[in-house]
DSSP file (Angstrom, degrees, kcal/mol; ACC not computed):
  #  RESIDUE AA STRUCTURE BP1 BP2  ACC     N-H-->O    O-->H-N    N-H-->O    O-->H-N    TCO  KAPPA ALPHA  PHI   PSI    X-CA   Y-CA   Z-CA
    1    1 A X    >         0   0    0      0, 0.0     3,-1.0     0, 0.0    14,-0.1   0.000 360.0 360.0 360.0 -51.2    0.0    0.0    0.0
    2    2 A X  T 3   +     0   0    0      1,-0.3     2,-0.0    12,-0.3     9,-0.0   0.039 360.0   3.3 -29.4 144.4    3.0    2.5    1.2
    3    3 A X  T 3  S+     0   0    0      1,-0.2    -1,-0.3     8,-0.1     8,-0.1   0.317 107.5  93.9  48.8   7.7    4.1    4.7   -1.8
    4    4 A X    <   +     0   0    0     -3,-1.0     2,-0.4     7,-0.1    -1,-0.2  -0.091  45.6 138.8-119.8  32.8    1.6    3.5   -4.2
    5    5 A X        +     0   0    0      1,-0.1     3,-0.0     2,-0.1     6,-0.0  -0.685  18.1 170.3 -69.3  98.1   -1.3    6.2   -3.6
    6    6 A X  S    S+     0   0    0     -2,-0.4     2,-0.7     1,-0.1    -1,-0.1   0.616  72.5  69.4 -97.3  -8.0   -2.6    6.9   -6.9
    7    7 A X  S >> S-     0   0    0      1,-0.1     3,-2.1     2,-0.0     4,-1.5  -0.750  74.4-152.4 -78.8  85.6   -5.5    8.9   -4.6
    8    8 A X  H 3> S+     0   0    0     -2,-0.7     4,-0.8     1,-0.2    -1,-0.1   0.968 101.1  53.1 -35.8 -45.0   -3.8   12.2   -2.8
    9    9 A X  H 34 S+     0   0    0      1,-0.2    49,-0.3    48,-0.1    -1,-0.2   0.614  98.5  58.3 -75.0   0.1   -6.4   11.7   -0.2
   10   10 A X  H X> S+     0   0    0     -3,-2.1     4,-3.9    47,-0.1     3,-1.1   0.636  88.4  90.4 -82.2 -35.2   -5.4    8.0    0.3
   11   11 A X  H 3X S+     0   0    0     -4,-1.5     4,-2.9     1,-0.2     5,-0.2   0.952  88.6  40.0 -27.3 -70.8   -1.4    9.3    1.3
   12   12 A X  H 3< S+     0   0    0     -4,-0.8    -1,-0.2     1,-0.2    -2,-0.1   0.543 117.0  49.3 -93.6   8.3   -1.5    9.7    4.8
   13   13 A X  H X> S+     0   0    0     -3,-1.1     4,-2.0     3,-0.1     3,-1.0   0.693 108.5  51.8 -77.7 -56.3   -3.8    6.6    5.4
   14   14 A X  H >X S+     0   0    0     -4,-3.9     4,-1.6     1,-0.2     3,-0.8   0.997 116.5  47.3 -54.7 -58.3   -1.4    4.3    3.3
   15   15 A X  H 3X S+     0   0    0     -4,-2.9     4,-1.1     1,-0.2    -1,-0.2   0.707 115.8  43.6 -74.1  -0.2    1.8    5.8    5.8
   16   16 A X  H <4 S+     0   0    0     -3,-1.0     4,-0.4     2,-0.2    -1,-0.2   0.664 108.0  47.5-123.8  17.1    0.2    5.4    8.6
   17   17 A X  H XX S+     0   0    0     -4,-2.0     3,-4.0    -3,-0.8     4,-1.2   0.969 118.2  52.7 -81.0 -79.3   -1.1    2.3    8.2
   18   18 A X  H 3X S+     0   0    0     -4,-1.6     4,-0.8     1,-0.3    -2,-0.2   0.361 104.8  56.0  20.6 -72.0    2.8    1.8    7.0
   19   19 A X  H 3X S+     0   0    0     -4,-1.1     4,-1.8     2,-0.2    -1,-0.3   0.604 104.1  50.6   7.1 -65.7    3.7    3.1    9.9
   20   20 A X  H <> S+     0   0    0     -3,-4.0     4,-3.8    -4,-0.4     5,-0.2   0.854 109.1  48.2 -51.0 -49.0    1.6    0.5   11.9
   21   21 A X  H  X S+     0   0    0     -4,-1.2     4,-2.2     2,-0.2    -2,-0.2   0.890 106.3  62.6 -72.5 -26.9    3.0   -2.7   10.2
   22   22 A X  H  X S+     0   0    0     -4,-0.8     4,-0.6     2,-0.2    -1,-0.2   0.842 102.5  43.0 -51.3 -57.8    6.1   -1.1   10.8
   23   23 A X  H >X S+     0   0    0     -4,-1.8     3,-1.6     2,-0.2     4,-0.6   0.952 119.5  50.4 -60.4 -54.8    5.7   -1.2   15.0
   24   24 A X  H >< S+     0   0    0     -4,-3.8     3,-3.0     1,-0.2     4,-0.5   0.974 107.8  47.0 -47.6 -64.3    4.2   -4.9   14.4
   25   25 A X  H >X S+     0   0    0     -4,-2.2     4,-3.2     1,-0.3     3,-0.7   0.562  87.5  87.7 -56.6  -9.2    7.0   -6.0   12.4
   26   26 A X  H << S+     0   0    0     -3,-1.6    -1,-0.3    -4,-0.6    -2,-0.1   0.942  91.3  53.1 -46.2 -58.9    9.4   -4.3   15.4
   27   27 A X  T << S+     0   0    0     -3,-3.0    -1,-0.3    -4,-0.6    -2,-0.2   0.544 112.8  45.5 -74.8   7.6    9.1   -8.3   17.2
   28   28 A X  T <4 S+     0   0    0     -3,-0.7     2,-0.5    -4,-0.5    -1,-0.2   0.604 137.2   1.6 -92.4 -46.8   10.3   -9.8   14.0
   29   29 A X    >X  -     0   0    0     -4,-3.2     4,-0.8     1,-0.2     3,-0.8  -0.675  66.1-177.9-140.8  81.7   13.4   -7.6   12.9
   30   30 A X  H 3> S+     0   0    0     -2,-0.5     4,-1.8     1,-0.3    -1,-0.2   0.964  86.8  41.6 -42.5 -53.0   13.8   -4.9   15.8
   31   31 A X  H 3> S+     0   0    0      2,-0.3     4,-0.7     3,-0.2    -1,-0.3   0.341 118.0  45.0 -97.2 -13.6   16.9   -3.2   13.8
   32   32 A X  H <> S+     0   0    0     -3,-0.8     4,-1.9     3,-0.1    -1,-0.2   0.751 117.5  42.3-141.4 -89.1   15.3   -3.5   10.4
   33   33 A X  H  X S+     0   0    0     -4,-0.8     4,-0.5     2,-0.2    -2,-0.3   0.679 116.8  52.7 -42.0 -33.7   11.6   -2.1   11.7
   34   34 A X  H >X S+     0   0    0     -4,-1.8     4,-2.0    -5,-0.3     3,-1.1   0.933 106.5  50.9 -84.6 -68.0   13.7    0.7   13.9
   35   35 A X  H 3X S+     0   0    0     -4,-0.7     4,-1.3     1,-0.2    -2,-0.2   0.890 109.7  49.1 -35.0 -60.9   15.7    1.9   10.7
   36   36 A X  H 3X S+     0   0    0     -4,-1.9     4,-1.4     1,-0.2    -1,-0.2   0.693 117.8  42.9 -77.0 -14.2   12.3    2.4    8.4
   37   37 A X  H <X S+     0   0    0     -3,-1.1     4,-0.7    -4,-0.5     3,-0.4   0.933 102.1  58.9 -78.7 -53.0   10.7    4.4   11.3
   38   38 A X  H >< S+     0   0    0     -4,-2.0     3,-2.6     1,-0.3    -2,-0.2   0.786 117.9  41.7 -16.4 -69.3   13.7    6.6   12.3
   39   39 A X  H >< S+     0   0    0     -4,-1.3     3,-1.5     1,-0.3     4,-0.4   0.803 101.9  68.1 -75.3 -27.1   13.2    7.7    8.1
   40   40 A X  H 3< S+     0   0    0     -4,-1.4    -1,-0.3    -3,-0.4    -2,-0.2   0.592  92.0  68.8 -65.5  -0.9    9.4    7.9    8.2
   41   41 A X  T << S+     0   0    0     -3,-2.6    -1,-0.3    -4,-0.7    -2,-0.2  -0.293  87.4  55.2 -78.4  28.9    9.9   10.6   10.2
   42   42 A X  S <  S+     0   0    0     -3,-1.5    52,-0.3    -5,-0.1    -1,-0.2   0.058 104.9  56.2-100.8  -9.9   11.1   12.7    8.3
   43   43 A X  S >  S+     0   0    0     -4,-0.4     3,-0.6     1,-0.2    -2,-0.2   0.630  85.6  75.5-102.6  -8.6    8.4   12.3    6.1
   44   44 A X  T 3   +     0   0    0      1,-0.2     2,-0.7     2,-0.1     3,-0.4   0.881  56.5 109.9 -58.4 -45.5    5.7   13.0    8.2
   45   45 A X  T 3  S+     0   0    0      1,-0.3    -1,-0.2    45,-0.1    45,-0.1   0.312  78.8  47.0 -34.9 -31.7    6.3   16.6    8.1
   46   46 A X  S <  S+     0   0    0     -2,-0.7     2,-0.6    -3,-0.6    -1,-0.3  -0.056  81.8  99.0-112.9  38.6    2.8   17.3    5.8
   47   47 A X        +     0   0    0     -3,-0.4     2,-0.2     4,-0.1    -1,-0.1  -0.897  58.2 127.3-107.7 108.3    0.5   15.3    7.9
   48   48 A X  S  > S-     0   0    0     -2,-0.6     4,-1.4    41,-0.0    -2,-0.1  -0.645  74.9 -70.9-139.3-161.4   -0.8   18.1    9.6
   49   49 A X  T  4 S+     0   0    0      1,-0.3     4,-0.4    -2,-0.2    -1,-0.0   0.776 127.6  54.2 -69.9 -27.1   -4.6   19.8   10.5
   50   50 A X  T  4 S+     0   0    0      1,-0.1    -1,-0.3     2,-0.1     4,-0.2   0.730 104.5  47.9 -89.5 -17.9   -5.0   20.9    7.1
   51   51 A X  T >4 S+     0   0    0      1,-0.1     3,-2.3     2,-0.1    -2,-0.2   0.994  92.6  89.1 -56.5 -57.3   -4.5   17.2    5.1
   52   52 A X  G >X S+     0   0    0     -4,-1.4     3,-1.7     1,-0.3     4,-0.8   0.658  85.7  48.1 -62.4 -44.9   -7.1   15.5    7.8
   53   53 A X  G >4 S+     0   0    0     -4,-0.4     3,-1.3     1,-0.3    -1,-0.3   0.800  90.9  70.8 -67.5 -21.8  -10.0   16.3    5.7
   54   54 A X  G <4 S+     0   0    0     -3,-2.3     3,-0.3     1,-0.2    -1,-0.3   0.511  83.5  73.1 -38.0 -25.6   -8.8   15.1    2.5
   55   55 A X  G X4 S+     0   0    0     -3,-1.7     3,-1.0     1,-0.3    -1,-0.2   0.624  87.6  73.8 -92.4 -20.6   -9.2   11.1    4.0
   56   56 A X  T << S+     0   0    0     -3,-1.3    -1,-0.3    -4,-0.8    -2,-0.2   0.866 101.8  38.2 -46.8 -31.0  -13.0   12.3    3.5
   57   57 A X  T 3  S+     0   0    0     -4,-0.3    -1,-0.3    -3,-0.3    -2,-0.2   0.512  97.9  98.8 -88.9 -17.9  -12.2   11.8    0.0
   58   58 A X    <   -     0   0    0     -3,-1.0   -48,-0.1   -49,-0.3   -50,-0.0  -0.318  65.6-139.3-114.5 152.6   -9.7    8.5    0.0
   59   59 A X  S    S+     0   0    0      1,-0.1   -49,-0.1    -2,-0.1    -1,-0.1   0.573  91.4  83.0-109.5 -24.0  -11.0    5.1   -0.8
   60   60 A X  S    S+     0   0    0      2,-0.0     2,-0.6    -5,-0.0    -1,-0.1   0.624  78.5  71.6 -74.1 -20.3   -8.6    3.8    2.4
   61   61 A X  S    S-     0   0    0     -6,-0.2     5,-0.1     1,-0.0   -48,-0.0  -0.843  80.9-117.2-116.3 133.1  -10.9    4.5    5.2
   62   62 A X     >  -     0   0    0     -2,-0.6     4,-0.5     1,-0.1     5,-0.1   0.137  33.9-117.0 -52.7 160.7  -14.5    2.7    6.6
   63   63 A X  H  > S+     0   0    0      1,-0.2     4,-1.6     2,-0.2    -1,-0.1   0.771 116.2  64.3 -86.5 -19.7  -17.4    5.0    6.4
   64   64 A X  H  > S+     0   0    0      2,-0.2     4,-0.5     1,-0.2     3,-0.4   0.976 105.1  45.6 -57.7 -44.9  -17.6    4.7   10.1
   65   65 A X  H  4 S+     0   0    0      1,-0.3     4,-0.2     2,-0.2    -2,-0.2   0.529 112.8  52.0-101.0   9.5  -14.1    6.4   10.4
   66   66 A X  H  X S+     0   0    0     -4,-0.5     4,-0.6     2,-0.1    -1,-0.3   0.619 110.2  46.9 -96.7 -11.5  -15.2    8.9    7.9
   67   67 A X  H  X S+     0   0    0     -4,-1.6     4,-0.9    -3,-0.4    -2,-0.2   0.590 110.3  54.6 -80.3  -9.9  -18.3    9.7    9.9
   68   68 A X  H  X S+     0   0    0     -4,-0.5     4,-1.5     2,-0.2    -1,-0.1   0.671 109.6  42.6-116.6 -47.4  -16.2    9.9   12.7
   69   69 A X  H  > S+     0   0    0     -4,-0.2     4,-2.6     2,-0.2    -2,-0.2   0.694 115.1  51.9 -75.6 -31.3  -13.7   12.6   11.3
   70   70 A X  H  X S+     0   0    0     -4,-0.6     4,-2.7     2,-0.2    -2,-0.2   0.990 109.1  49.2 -81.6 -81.5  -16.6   14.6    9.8
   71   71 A X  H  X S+     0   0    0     -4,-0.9     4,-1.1     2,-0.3    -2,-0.2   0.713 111.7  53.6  23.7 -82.0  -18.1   14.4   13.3
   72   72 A X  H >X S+     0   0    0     -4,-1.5     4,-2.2     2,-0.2     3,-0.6   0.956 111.5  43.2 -22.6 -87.0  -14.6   15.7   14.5
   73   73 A X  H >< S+     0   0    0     -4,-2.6     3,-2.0     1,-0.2    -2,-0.3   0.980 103.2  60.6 -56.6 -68.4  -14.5   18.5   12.4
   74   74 A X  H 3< S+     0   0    0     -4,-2.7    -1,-0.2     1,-0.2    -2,-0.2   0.644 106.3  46.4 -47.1 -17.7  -17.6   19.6   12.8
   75   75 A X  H << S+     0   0    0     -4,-1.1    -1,-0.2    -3,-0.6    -2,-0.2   0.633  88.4 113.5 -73.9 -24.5  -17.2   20.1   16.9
   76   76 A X  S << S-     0   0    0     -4,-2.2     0, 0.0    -3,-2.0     0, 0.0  -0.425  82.1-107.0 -59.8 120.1  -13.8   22.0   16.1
   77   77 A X        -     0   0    0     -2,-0.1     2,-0.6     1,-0.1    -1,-0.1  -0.172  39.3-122.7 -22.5 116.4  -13.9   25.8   17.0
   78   78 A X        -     0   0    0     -3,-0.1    -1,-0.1    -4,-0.1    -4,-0.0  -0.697  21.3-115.4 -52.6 112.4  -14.0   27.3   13.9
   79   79 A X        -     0   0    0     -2,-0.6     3,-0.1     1,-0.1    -1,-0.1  -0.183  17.8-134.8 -60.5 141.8  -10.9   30.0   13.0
   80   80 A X  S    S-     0   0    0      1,-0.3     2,-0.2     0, 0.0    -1,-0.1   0.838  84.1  -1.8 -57.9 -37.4  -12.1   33.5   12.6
   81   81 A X  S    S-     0   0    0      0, 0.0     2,-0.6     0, 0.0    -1,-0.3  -0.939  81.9-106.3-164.3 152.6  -10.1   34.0    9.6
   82   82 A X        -     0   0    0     -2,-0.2     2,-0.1    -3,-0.1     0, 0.0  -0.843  29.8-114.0 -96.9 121.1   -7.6   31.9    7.7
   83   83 A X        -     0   0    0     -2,-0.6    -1,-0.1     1,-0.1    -4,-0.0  -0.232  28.4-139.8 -78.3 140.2   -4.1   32.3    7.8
   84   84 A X        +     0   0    0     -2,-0.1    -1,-0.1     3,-0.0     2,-0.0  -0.074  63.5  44.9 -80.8 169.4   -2.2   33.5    3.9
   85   85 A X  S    S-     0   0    0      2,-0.1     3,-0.0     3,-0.0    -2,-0.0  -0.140  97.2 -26.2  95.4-173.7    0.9   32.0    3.1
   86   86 A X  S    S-     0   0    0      1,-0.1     2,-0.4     3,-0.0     3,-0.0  -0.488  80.6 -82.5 -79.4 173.8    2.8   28.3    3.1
   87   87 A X        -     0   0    0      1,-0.1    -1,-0.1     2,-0.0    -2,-0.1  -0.700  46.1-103.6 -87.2 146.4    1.6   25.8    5.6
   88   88 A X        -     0   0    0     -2,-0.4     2,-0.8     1,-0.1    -1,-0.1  -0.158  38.1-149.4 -61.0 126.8    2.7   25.9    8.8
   89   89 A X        -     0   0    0      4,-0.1     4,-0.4   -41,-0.0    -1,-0.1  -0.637  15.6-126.1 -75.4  64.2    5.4   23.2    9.5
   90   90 A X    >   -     0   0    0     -2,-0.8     3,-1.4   -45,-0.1   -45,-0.1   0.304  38.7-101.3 -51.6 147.9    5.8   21.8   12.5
   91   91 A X  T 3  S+     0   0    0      1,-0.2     2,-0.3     3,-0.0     3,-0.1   0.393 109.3  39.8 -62.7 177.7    9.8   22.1   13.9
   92   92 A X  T 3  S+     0   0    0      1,-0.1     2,-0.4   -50,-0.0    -1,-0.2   0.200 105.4  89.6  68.4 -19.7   12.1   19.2   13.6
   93   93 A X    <   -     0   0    0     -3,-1.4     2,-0.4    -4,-0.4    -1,-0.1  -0.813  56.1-173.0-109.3 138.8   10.3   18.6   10.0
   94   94 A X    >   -     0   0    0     -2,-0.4     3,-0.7   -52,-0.3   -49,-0.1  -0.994  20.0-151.7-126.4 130.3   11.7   20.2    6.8
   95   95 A X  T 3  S+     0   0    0     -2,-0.4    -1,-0.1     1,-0.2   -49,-0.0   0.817  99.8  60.6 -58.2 -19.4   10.0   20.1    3.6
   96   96 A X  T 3  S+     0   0    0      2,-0.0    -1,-0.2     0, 0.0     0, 0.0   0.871  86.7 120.1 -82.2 -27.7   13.1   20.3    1.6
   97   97 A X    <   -     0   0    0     -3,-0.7   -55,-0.1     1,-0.2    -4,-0.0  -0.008  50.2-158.4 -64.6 143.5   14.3   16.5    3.6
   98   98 A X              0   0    0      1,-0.1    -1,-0.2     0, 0.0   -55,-0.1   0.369 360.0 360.0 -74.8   0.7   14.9   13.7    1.6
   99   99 A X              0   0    0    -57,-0.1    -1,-0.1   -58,-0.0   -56,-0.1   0.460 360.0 360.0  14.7 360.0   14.4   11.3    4.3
């Protein structure tokens, strides 16, 4: 599934389901499973608050846990006004990394 999103809104389901098999696979090859997270962190860097709605869209998720996100969002304080500009990044993450 990993790298093989032909959906945009399917991406950050496929890595973190990835992500998951990764932590199983930790009690098979500790040192193996340790290396591929260490680098999947670097890649996180654009699953942030503004992706999460996209998964609405993505073939990857039950309709329960799109009703569930919808749900989500709809309770969320609304912003007054929307901030211009790139999206905010959180620190440690650079877009430019090659991970």
């Amino acid at each position: 599934m990993w790298m093989s999103s032909t959906l945009a809104a399917d991406a950050p389901a496929n890595d973190l389901q990835f992500m998951k098999d990764m932590m199983k696979f930790k009690r098979t090859d500790p040192e193996i499973a340790q290396a591929v997270l260490q680098k999947l962190e670097n890649h996180k860097w654009y699953l942030t608050q503004e992706v999460v709605p996209f998964a609405l869209f993505g073939s990857r998720l039950s309709d329960k846990e799109k009703q569930d996100i919808a749900a989500k969002l709809h309770a969320t304080e609304k912003p007054d006004s929307f901030r211009r500009g790139k999206t905010y990044v959180p620190s440690g993450y650079s877009q430019d990394d090659s991970g």
